[in-house]
N, C-alpha and C positions, 0 to 999 in steps of 0.2 A: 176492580177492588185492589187495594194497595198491599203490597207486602205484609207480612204481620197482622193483617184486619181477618177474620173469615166471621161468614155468616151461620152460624148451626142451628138445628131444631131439639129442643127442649122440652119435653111434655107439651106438645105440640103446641109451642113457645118460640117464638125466634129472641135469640140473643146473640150478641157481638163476641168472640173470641180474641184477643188480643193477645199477641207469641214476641216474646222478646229474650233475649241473654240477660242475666245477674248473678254474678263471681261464679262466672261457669256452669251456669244451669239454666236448662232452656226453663224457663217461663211460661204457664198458658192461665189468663184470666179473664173471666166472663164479665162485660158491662153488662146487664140487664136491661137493653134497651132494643127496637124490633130493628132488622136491618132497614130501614130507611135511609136515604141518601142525605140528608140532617145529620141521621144519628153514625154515620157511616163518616163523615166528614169530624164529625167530632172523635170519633173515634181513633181518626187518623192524627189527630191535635193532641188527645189525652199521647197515644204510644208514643208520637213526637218528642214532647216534653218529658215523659219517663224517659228516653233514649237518651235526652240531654242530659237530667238530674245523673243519669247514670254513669256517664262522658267523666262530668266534671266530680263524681263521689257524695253526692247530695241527697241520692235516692234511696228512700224509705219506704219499706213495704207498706207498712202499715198506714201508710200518709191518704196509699192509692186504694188499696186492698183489705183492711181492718177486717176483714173476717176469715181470709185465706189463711190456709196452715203453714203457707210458707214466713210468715210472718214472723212465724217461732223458730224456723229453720235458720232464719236470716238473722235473729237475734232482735226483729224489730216488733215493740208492741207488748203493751202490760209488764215491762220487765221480764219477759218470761223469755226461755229461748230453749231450741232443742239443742243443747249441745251432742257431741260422741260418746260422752262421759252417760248421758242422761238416756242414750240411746243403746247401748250396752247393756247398762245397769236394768233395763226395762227387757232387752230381748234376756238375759241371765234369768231375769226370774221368772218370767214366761216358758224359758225351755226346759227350768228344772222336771215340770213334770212330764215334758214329752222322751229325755235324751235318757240313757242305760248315765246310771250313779255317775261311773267311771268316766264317760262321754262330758257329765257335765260338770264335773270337777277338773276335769283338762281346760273345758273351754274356760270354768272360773279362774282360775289358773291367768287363761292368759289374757285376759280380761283387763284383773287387779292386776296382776302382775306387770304385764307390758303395754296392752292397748291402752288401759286408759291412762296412765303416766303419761305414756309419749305423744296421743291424740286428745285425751278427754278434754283438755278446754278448748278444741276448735269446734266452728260450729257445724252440724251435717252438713251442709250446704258449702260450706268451703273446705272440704278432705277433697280434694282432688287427685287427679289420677299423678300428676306430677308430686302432690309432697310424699303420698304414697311410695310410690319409686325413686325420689331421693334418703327415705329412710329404710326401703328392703337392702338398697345397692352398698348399704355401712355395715349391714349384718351380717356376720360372721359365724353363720349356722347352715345346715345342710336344707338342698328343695324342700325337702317333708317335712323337717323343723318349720319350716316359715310355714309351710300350706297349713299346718297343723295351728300356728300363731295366728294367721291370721282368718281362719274359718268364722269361728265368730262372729267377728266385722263385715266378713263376706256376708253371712245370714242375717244378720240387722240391717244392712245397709241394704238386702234383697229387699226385706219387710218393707224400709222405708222408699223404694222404688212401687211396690205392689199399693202402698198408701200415696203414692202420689204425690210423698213428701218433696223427694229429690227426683231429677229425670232418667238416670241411670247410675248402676252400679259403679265407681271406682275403678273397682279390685278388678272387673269385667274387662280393663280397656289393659289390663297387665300382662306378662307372660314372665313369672315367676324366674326361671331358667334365664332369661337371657339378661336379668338386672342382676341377681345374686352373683359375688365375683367367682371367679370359673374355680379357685381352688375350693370353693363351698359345696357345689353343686352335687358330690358325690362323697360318700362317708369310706373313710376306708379301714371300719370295722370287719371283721372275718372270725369265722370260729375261729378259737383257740382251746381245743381241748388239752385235758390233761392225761396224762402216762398211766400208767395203772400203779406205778412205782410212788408217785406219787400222789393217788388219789388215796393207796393203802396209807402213805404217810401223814395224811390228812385227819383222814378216818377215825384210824387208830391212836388220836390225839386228844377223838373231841368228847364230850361226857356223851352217855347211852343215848337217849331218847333223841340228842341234837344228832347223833352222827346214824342215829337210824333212818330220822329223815332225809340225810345226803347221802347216802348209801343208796335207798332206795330213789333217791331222785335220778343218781347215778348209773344205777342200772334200768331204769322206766323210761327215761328220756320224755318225762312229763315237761309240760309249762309251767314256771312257778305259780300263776295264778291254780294250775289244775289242781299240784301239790299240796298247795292248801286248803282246795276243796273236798278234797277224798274223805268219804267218811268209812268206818265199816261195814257197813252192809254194803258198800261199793265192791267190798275185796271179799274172795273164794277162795280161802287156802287150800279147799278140798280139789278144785279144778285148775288154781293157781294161775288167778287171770287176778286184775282189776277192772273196774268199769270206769269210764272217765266218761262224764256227760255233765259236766258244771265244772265253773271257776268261782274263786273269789277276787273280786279288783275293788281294792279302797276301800275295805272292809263288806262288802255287798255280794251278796251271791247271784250269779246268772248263768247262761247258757256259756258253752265252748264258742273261741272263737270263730269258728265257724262249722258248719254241717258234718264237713268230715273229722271235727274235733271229739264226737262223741262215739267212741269207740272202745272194744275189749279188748286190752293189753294180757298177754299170755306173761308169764312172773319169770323173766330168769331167777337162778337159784340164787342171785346175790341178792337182789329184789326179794325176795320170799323172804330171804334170812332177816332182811331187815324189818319184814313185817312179822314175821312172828319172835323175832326182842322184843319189838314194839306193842304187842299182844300180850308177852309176857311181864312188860312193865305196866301196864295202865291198871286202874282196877275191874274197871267195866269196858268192853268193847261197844263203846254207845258216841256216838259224835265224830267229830272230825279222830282222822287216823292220828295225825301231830300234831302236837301244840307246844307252844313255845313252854318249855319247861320255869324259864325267868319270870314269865308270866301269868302261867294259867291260862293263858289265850289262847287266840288265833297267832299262827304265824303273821308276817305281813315281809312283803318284800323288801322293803326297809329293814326289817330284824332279822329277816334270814342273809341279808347283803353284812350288813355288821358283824354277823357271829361269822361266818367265810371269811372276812378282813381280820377279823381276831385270831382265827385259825389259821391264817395263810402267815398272818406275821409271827405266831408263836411257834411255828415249825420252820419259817423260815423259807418258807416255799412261795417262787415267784408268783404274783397275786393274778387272779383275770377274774373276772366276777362270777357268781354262783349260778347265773344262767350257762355257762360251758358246762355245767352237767348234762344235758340236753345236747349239749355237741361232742361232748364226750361219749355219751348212749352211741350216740348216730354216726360217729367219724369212725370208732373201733369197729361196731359192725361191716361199715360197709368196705373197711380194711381188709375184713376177713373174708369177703367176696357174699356178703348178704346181696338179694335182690334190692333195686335201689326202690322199687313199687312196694315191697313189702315195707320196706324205713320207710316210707313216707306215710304207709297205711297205720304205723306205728307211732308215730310222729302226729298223725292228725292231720296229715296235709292232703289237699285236694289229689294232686297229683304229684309227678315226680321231677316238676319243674323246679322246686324250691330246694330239694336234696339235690339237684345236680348243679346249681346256682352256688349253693351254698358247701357242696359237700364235694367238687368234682374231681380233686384230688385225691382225695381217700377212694371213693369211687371208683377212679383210674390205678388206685394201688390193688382194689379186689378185683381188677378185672384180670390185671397181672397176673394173678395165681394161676389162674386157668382151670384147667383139670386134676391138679396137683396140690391141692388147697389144703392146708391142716386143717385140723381137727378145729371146730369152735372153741373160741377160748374167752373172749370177755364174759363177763357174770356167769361163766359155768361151774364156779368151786365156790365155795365159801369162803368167806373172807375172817382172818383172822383177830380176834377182840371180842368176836359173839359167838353166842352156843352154834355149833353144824345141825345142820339139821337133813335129811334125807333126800338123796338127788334122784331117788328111783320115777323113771317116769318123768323125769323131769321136760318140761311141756313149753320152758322158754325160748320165744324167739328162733322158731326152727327155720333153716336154709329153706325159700323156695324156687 
């Protein structure tokens, strides 16, 4: 039997399989005729002559094949074709209702935004692994930027492998890291918390309700997303914990980012203070704990990033964005020689891989102290601009 020819059984059916390459995709299509030594010889004439049309740029699916799918892959037949654009646009609306909000507004995101610009009018069948990797190797964004851009494309193009459409993945034949240029490969983002000098100068700048929020963000070392999910019945002023077990992202409420994200936070005293201003401003303790006072809403990371850029330039104070609250929680403590398991059990983190990644210089400044350590001093006092309020018993964030 000749290369390319094989004989299969089909509902116990014999039919001819016929395997050839076009613009890079292995090919398999069935004659409907039994293996006989006739239909076996013709067989060998038909792939023949596809071999040739195809040499010389002559060959049309639809010429041979009129009812295969690749027809459409290929652009050939009824005018119709699957482009990337059309094959994007089909897995987007399919996974709105599998993926979390958030999940699937990144992926729309980079959909519109950059796959189908820069791919949508090629056709499935001709994305190949090389233009692929001539258009990662120009970008100038970090590994996780691009995996993060091109996931999407990686799941549709799966879809259209598991359909038969195409013979294999692309993206599958890539290794991310070694196309992107080497100054890309690694972000050289770091916390940058802030002083206490100037976290007061911030503070004590911004109207009530806004600087209650970043007070308390400040001393909780929450996630923005958690920040905005807090509602009252979450918080205990009487035992002076909060509960953190949901976020908001993109306006949608869901679970913490992961398992060990749902956790009780014990209040430092500056924490506490800023929940009960915030207690004393609202009319009802009923809903979310902050809302954006400009709007009557929901905060959103975007409105809480803007009023911190308002505030950073009205004071004058060097700007880093409003997530360093969260590294300012975490970097003072472990300054002061806090257990690095206990910040990370506060923090939300599985373990205490990501505080010593992230946190290993402050880390190394509490370990300094030794046996001779002062007294705890971030969020132990009240902070000046709101009512004091009582530190008896005060039950935040003890050394273990």
């Amino acid at each position: 039997m000749s290369v390319g020819i094989t004989v299969i059984k089909r509902k116990k059916k014999e039919v001819i399989r016929l395997a050839f390459s076009f613009q890079g995709v292995q090919c398999r299509e069935i004659v409907d005729l039994p293996g006989t030594r006739p239909n076996l010889l013709y067989a060998e004439r038909l792939r023949a002559e596809i071999l040739g049309k195809i040499e010389r740029g002559l060959f049309r699916y639809d010429e041979y094949f009129p009812s295969s799918p690749r027809c459409r892959i290929f652009g050939h037949g009824a005018g119709k074709t699957t482009s990337v654009k059309d094959l994007l646009e089909g897995y987007k609306t399919r996974s709105k209702a599998s993926l979390q909000p958030s999940t699937w507004n990144g992926y729309r995101k980079a959909i519109d935004n950059v796959l189908i610009p820069q791919f949508g009018d090629l056709q499935v069948g001709s994305l190949s692994a090389g233009t692929l990797r001539d258009w990662i190797a120009l970008q100038h964004v970090t590994r996780k930027r691009m995996s993060n851009l091109l996931l999407p494309l990686r799941n549709a193009l799966s879809e259209a492998v598991a359909d038969e459409a195409i013979a294999f993945n692309p993206l599958d034949r890539l290794k991310i890291a070694r196309i992107l240029p080497r100054d890309t490969l690694s972000t050289d983002y770091a916390p940058d918390p802030y002083t206490m000098e100037e976290l007061l100068t911030l503070l004590t700048s911004m109207r009530d309700t806004e600087r209650h929020a970043f007070q308390f963000w400040a001393f909780s070392g929450v996630r923005t997303s958690e920040l905005i999910a807090i509602t009252w019945p979450d918080v205990d002023l009487v035992a002076k914990t909060v509960r953190i077990d949901k976020a908001v992202v993109d306006g949608q409420e869901k679970g913490t980012k992961t398992k060990a994200g749902v956790r009780t936070i014990p209040l430092l005293l500056a924490a506490r203070q800023a929940l009960q201003a915030q207690l004393a401003a609202v009319e009802a303790a009923q809903g979310r704990v902050f809302l954006n006072p400009r709007t009557e809403g929901e905060w959103t990371d975007q409105s809480l990033l803007r009023l911190w850029q308002r505030t950073c330039k009205r004071v004058k104070a060097r700007y880093r964005n409003p997530y360093q609250m969260r590294h300012t929680f975490a970097s003072h403590l472990l300054s002061q020689g806090e257990n690095p398991a206990y910040i990370a059990k506060l923090l939300g983190h599985e373990s205490t891989e990501m505080v010593i990644r992230h946190y290993g210089r402050w880390v190394e400044q509490g370990a300094e102290l030794g046996f001779d350590r002062p007294a705890l001093r971030y969020g132990r006092q009240c902070l000046p601009g709101l009512p004091e309020i009582d530190d008896t018993c005060d039950s935040g964030a003890k050394r273990e």
